[in-house]
C-alpha positions as CSV (number, residue, x, y, z in Angstrom):
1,X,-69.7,-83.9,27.2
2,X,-66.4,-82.2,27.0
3,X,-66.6,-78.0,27.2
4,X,-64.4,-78.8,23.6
5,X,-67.2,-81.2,22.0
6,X,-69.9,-78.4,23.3
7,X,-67.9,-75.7,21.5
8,X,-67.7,-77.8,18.5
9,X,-71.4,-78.5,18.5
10,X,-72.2,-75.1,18.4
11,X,-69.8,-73.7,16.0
12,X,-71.4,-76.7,13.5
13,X,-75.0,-75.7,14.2
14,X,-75.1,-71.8,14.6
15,X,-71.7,-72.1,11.8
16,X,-73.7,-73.7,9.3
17,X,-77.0,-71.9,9.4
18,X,-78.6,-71.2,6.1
19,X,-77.7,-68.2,3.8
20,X,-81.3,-67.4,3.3
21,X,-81.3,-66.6,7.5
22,X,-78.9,-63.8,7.4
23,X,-78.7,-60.1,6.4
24,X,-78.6,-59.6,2.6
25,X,-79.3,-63.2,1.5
26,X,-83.0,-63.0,2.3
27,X,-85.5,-64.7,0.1
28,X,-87.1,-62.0,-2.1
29,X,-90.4,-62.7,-3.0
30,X,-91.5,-63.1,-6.5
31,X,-91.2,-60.1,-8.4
32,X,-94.3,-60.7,-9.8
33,X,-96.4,-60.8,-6.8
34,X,-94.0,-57.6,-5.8
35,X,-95.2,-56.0,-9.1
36,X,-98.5,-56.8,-8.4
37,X,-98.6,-55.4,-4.8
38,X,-97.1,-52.3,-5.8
39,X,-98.8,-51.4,-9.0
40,X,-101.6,-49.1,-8.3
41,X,-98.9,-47.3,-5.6
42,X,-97.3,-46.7,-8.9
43,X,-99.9,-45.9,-11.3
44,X,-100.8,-43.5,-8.7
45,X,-97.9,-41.4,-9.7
46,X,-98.8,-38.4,-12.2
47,X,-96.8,-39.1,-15.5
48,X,-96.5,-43.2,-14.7
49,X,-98.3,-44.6,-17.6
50,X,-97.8,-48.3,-17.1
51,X,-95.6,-50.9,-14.9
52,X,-94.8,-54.3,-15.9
53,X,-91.4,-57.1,-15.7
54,X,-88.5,-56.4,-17.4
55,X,-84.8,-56.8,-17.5
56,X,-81.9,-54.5,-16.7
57,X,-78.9,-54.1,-19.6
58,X,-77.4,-57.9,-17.7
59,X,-80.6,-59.2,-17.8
60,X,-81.9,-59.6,-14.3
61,X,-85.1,-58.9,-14.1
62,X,-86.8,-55.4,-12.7
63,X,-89.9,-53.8,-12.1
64,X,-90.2,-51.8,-15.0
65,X,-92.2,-48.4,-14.7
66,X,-93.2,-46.7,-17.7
67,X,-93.4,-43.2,-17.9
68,X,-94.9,-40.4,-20.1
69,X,-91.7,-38.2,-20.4
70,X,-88.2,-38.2,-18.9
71,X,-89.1,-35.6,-16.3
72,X,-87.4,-35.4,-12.9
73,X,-90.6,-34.9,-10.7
74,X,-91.8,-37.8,-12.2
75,X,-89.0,-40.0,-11.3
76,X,-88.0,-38.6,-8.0
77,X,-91.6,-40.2,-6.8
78,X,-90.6,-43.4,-8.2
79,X,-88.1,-46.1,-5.6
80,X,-84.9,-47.5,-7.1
81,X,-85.5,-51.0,-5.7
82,X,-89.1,-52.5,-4.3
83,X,-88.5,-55.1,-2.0
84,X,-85.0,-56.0,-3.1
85,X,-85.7,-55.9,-6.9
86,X,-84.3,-52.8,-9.2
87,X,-86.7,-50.0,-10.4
88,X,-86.2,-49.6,-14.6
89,X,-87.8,-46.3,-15.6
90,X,-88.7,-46.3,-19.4
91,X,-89.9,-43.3,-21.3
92,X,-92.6,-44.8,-23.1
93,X,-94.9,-41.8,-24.0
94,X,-98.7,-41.7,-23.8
95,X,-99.7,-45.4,-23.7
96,X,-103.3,-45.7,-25.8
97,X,-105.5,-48.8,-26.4
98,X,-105.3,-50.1,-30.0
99,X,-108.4,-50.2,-31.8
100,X,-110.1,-53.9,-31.7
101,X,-110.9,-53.9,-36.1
C-alpha cells in the first residue's frame, strides 16, 4: 500500500467518525431518566416544592423545578443544566394535595 492510499485510509476512517463520539455532540440520556435520578437531590432543596418535564419559551424540553417563592437562596442551590438539559425554575407557590370528594 502506497504511504498516499494509507493517508487516505485514515483520513476516511478517523474523518468520518460519528458526531455522537466527539465533544459537545454526546448522547444525552433521557431527560426523564435524568429527572428521575436527580429528583430527590432536588426536593432536598428548602423552598423546592415539586420537579417535573417541561419546555423552555422554544419548546425544548427542561427539567422544570418548582419552587415556593422567587427567592435567590432558593435558586442559587438549584443547576442551570443537569446532564446537558436546561434547569426551568417556576414559582409555583405551596403545592397541596386536592381533596379526593
Amino acid at each position: 500500500m502506497t504511504l498516499r492510499a494509507l493517508v487516505f485510509l485514515c483520513l476516511l476512517v478517523f474523518g468520518c467518525r460519528s458526531a455522537t463520539t466527539t465533544g459537545d455532540a454526546e448522547m444525552k440520556r433521557d431527560i426523564n431518566a435524568v429527572m428521575e435520578s436527580h429528583a430527590a437531590e432536588l426536593m432536598a432543596i428548602p423552598g423546592v416544592t415539586g420537579v417535573a418535564i417541561g419546555e423552555l419559551e422554544d419548546k425544548t424540553p427542561c427539567v422544570l423545578v418548582l419552587v415556593l417563592e422567587d427567592s435567590g437562596e432558593i435558586t442559587a442551590k438549584i443547576p442551570r443544566t443537569l446532564e446537558g438539559h436546561p434547569v426551568r425554575i417556576l414559582v409555583s407557590g405551596e403545592i397541596k394535595p386536592m381533596d379526593g370528594d
